[in-house]
C-alpha positions in Angstrom: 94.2 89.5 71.3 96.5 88.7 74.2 94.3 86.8 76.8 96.9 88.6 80.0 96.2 92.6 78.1 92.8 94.4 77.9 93.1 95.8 74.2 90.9 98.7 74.9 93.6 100.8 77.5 96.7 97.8 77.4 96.3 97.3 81.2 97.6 94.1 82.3 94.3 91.7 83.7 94.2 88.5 86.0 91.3 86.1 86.4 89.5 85.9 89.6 86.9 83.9 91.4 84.1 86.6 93.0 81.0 85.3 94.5 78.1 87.4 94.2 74.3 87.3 95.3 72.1 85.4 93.0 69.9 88.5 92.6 72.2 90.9 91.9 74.2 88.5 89.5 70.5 87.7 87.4 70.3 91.6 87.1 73.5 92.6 86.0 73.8 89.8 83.1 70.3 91.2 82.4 71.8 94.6 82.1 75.4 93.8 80.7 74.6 90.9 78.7 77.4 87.6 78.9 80.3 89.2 77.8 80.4 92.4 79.5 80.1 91.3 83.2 84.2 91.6 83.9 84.2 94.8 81.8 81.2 96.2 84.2 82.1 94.6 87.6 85.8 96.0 86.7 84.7 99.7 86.3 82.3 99.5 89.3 85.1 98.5 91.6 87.6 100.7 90.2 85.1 103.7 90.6 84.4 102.3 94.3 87.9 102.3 94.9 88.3 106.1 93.7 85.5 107.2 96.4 87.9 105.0 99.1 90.9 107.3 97.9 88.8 110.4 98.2 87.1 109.5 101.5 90.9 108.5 102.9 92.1 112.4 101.7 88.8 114.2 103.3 89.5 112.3 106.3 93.2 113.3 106.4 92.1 117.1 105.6 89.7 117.1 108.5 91.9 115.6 110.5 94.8 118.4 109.8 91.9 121.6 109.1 89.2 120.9 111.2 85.4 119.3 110.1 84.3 121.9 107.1 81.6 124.6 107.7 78.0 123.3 107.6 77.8 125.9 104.1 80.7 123.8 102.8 78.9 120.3 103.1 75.6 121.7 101.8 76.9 123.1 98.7 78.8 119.8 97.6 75.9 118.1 98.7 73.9 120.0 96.2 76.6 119.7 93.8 76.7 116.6 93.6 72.9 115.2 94.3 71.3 118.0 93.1 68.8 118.9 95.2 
């Protein structure tokens, strides 16, 4: 395996230095084990920066369209939440 390509999707990887809080470091080892905290810090930031992207376009639409109808923000809000 080639220490600079992640086998699984061949996406060029660096190395970093993060700093996290001791807490929620302890928890996610817990939950990811030793050798899964890049793989699950990687996907948490990649799916944080997706919701950044889709804020940045619903702000832009707003911005050209107007705020959406109250129905609108209801319905996706039971979409996605559920309730």
């Amino acid at each position: 395996m080639n220490r600079l390509t992640n086998t699984l999707d061949n996406v060029a990887t660096k190395k970093v230095s993060i700093t996290l809080d001791a807490d929620v470091l302890a928890e996610l080892r817990e939950r990811v084990g030793p050798r899964g905290l890049s793989a699950y810090i990687n996907e948490a930031v990649r799916r944080e920066l997706k919701l950044d992207r889709m804020d940045e376009f619903l702000e832009g639409a707003e911005e050209r369209a107007g705020p959406p109808p109250k129905e609108a923000l209801e319905e996706a809000h039971h979409l996605i939440w559920g309730d």
